[in-house]
C-alpha positions as CSV (number, residue, x, y, z in Angstrom):
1,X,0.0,0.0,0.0
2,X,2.7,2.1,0.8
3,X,4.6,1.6,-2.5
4,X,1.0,2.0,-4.2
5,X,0.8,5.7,-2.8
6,X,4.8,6.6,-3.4
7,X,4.3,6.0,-7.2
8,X,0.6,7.6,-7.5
9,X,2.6,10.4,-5.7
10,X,5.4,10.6,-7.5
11,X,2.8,10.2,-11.0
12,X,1.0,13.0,-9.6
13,X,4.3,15.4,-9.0
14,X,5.5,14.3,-13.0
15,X,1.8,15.4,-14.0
16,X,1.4,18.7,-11.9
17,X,5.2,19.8,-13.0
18,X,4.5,19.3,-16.6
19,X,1.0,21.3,-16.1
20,X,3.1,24.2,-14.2
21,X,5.6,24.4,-16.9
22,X,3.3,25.0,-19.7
23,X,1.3,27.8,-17.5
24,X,4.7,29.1,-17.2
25,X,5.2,29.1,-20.6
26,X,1.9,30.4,-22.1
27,X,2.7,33.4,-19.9
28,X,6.3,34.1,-21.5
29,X,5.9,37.6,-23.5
30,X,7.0,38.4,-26.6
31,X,7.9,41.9,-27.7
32,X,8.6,43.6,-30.8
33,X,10.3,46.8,-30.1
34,X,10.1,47.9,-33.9
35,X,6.0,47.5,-33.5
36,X,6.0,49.5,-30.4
37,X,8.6,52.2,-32.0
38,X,6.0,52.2,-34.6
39,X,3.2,53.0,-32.5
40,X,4.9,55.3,-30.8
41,X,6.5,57.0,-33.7
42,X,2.7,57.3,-34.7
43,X,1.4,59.2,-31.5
44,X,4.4,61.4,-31.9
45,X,4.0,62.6,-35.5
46,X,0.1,63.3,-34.7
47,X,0.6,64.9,-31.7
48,X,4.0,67.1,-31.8
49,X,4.7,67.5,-35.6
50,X,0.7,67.2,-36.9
51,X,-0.4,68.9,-34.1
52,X,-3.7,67.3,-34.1
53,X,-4.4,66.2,-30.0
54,X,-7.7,64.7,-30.7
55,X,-6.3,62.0,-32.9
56,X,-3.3,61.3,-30.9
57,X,-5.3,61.1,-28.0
58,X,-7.4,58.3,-29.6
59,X,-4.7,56.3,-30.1
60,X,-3.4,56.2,-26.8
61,X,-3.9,53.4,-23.8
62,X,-6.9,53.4,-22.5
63,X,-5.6,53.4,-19.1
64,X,-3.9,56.6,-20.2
65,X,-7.7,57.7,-21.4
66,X,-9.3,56.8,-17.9
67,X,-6.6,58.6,-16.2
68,X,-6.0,62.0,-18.4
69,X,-9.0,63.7,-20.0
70,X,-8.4,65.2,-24.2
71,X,-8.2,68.4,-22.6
72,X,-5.0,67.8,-19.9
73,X,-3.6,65.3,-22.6
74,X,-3.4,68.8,-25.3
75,X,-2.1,70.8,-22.5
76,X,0.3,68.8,-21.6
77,X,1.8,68.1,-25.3
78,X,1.3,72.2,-25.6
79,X,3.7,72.9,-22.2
80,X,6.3,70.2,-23.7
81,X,7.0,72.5,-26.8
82,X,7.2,76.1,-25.3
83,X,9.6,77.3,-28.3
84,X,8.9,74.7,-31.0
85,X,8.2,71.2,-32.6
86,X,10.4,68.9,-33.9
87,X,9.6,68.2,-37.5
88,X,10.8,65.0,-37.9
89,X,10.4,62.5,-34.9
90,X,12.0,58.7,-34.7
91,X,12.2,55.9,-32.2
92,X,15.4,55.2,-31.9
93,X,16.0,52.7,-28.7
94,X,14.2,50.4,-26.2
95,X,14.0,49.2,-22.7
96,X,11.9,46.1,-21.8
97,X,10.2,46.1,-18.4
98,X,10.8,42.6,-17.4
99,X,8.5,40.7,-16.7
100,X,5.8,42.9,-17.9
101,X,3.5,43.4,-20.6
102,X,5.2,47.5,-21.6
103,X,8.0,48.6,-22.3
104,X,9.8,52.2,-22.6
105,X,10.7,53.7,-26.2
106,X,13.2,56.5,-26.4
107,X,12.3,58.8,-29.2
108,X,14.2,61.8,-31.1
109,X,12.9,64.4,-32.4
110,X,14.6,67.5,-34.5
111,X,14.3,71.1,-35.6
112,X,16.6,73.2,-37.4
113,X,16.5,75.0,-34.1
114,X,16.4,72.6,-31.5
115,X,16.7,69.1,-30.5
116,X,13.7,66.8,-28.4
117,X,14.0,63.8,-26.5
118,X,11.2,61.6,-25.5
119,X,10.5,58.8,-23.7
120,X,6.7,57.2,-24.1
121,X,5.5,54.0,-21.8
122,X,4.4,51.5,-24.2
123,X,1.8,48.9,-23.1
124,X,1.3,45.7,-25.3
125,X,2.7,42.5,-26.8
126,X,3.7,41.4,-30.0
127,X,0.4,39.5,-30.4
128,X,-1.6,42.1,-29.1
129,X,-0.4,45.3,-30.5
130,X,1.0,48.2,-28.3
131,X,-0.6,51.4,-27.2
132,X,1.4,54.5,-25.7
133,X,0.2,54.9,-22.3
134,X,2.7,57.7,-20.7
135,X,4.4,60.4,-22.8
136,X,7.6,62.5,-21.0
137,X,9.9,65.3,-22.5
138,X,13.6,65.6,-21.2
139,X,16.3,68.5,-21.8
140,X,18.6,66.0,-23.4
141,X,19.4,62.5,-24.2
142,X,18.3,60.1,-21.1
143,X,21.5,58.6,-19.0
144,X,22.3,55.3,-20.0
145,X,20.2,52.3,-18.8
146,X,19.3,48.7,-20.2
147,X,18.3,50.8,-23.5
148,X,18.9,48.8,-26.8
149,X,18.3,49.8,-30.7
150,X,15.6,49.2,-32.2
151,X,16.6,47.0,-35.0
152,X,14.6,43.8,-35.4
């Protein structure tokens, strides 16, 4: 009887650790960074070079939209670009957020008077597209981090 239960055990152990593992695995994520650069290459163009809030503002997260009404969203873009807008815009690098479903583009901007640097919170996968759902402006190029180029 004893033997009996050991192997139904150790049965059960084989059949739950197989079951865990593929949980585990139909969890992993996969990212695209050039799909996310894209989309946030997108927002960028409509919002800073376009200047067109109201469609930028559709295309953001919707947990950006249930946070930030059209309204805050234009006044923020307008307060990033006191002097100017860039009039061309490109992703350049990426950061994953391990673990999670986001992950940070870095974006460059240019006009023949001034340079912008950008940084937009992307939220998505590779399967299920990718939304921008944070948008920040810095004085210059961000310090150095677990940034890579976007090249795939």
């Amino acid at each position: 009887m004893l033997v009996r239960w050991l192997v139904m055990s150790a049965v059960c152990a084989v059949v739950l650790g197989t079951v865990a593992c593929f949980r585990v695995s139909a969890n992993v994520l996969h990212h695209l960074p050039s799909e996310a650069g894209a989309a946030a290459e997108q927002v960028a163009e409509v919002a800073f070079i376009e200047n067109d809030t109201v469609v930028a503002y559709s295309l953001m997260a919707d947990e950006f939209r249930a946070e930030f009404s059209q309204a805050q969203f234009d006044a923020v873009v307008r307060q990033m670009h006191p002097r100017g807008r860039p009039i061309t815009v490109s992703a350049e690098d990426y950061e994953p957020i391990t673990g999670q479903a986001a992950m940070r583009i870095f974006l460059v901007g240019q006009s023949p008077d001034e340079d912008f640097y950008y940084q937009m919170l992307m939220f998505g996968t590779s399967s299920k597209g990718y939304k921008v759902a944070g948008i920040f402006r810095s004085n210059g190029p961000p310090p150095e981090s677990n940034r890579k180029p976007i090249s795939d």
